[in-house]
C-alpha positions in Angstrom: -12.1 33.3 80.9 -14.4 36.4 81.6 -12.1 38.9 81.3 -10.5 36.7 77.9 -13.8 36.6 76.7 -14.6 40.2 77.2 -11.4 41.5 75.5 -12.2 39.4 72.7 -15.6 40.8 71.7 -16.7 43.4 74.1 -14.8 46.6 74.7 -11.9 47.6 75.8 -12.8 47.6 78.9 -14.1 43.7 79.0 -17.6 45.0 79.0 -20.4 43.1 77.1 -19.4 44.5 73.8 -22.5 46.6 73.0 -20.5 49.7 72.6 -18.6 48.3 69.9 -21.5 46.4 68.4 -23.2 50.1 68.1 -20.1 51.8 67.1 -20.3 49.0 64.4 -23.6 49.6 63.2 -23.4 53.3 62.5 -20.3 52.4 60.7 -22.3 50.3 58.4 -25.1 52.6 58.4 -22.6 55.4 57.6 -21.2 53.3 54.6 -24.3 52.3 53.0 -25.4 55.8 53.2 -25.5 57.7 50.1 -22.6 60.4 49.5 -23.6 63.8 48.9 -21.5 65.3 45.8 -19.5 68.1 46.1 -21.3 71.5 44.7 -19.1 72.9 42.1 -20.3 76.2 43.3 -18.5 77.9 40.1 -20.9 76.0 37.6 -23.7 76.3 39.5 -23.7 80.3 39.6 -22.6 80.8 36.2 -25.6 78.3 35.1 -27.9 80.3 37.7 -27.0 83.5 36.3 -28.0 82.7 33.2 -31.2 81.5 34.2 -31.7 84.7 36.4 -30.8 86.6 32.7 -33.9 84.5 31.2 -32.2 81.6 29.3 -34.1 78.7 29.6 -32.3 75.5 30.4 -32.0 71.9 30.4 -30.0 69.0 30.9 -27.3 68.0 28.0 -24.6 65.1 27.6 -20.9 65.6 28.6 -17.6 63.6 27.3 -17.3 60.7 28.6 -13.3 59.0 28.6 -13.9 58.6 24.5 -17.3 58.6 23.6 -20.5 60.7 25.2 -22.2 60.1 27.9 -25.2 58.9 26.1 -23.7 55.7 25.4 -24.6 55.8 21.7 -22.2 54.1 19.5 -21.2 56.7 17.1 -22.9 59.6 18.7 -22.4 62.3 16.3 -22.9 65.6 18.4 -20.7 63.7 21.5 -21.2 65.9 24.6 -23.4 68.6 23.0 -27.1 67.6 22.9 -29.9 67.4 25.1 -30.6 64.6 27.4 -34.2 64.5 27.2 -36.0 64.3 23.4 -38.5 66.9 25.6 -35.7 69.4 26.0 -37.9 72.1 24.5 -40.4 71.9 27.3 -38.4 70.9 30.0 -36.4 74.0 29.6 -36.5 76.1 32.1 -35.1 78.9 34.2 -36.7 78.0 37.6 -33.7 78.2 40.4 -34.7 75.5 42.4 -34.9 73.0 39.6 -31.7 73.9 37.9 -30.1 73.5 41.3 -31.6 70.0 41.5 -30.1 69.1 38.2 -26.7 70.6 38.3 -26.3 68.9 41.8 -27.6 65.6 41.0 -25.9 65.3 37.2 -22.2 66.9 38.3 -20.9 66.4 34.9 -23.6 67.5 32.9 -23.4 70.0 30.2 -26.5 72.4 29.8 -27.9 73.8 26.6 -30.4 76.7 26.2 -33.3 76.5 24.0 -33.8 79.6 21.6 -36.4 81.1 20.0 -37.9 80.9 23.3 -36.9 84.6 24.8 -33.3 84.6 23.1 -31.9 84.0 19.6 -28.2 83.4 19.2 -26.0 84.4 16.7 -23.4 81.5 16.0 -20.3 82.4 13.3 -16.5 81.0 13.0 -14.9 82.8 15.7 -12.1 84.7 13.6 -15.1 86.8 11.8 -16.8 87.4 15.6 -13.6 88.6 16.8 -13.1 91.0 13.9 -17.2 92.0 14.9 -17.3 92.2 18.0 -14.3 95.1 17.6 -16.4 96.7 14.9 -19.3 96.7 17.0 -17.9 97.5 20.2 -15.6 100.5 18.8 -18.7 101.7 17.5 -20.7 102.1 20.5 -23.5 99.1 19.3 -25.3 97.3 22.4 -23.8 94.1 22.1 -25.0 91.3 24.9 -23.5 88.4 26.2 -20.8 86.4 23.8 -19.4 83.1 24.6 -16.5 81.0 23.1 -17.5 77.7 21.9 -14.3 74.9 21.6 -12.5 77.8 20.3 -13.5 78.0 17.0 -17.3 79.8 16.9 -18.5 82.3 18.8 -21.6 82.9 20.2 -23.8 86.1 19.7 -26.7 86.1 22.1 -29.7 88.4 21.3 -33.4 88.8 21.8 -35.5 86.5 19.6 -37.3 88.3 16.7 -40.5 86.6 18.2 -43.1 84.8 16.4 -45.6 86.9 13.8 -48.4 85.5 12.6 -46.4 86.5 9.5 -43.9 85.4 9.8 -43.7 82.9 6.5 -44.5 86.2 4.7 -41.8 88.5 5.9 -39.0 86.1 7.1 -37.4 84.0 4.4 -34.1 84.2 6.1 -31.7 80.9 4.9 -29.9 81.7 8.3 -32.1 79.4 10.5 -30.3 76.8 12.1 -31.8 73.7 13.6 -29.7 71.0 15.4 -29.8 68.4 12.3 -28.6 71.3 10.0 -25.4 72.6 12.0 -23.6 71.0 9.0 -25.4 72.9 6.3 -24.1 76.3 8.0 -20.2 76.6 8.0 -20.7 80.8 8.6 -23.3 82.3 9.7 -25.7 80.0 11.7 -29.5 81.8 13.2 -30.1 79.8 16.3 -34.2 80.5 17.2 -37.4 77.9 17.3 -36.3 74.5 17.5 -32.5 75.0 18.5 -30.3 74.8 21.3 -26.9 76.3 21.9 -24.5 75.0 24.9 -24.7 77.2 27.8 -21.2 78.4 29.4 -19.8 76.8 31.5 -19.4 73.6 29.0 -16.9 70.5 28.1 -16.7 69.5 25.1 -14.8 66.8 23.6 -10.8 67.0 23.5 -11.0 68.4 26.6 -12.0 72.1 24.4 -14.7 74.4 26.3 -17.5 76.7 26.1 -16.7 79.7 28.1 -18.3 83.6 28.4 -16.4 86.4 27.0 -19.2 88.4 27.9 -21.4 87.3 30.6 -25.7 87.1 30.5 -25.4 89.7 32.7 -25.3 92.2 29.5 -29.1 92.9 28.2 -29.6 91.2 25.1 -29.6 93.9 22.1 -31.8 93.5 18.9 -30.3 90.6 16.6 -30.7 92.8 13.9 -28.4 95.4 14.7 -25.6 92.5 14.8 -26.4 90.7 11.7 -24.9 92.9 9.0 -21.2 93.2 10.8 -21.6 89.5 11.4 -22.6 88.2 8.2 -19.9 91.1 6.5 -17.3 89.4 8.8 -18.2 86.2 7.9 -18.8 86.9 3.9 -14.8 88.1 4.0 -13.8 85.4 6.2 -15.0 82.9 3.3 -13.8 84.9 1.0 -17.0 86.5 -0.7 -19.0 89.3 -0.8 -22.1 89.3 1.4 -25.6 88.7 0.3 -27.8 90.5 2.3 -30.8 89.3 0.2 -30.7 86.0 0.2 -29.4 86.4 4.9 -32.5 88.7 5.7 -35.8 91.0 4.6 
């Protein structure tokens, strides 16, 4: 009855069955343990590169089967916003907490706030492909350019700062703030108070936001893109440019 007794609930070897009582718990201990995700090592440098370059980052939604992540019924920028209404402050490029969010929100999306140290540029991506040979064949400093969902591409540049002036020198109609996306089919100005997805990105429809040219290109002056942008774009719609009403 012993030995019955032992094979029953003690080990194999009919002792008392602590051994398998202990193998047990750290079983259980083991299971209820959280799981550590999986780095995706590729998104995490391309995101830390660009926070090396100076492009301050936060946290954004990501599709989600149908919808966005957010959960809103109807969201109407699905996968491409901000988390956090504070996503201008909580931007950042500090390594150690962008390695804490891209590890703890796998599937998250980043944006990067402009107007900050970068503007971007932001156009229909059949006039920046016809740019970005103008410019490139002619020797300008372009910086990095990424492809968003394969229809705009994205110029990034220094910001032109903040004058004191500014109201009296800038009356640029280019200026494009998340709730105005809509009110800019061509040429969008991404600076204070906008966002742009940061490469590498998912978007809905399973389309992406990739770099053509990576952060680690300096960022040039935006002025010395605008005029072959906004030309591409102008003959792209089908009109002639208007410099006067785009920039001083």
């Amino acid at each position: 009855m012993g030995a019955e007794h032992g094979g029953r609930f003690g080990g194999d070897d009919g002792s008392t069955g602590r051994g398998s009582l202990g193998r047990f718990t750290r079983w259980l201990k083991s299971a209820r343990a959280p799981k550590e995700t999986p780095v995706d090592t590729d998104r995490e440098s391309l995101l830390l590169a660009a926070a090396a370059a100076g492009l301050p980052l936060a946290p954004a939604a990501h599709p989600a089967d149908y919808r966005c992540s957010c959960n809103r019924i109807g969201c109407p920028t699905p996968g491409t916003h901000p988390v956090s209404f504070a996503w201008q402050t909580q931007s950042t490029t500090d390594r150690g907490q962008i390695e804490r969010w891209a590890r703890h929100q796998p599937l998250a999306n980043f944006i990067t706030a402009t107007g900050m140290v970068h503007d971007v540029l932001d156009v229909p991506v059949e006039a920046g492909e016809e740019a970005l040979e103008r410019l490139l064949s002619s020797g300008v400093e372009v910086g990095p350019v990424a492809l968003s969902g394969g229809d705009r591409m994205l110029f990034f540049t220094a910001t032109r700062g903040t004058p004191a002036d500014e109201d009296e020198w800038w009356p640029c109609e280019l200026d494009c703030h998340p709730e105005t996306m809509d009110e800019h089919p061509g040429l969008r100005w991404h600076c204070r108070g906008s966002y742009v997805l940061i490469p590498p990105a998912r978007l809905p429809a399973d389309r992406t936001v990739t770099w053509l040219r990576g952060p680690e290109h300096p960022l040039p002056d935006p002025l010395t893109l605008l005029e072959p942008l906004t030309d591409a774009c102008a003959r792209h719609a089908g009109a002639e440019p208007d410099f006067e009403s785009a920039w001083p």
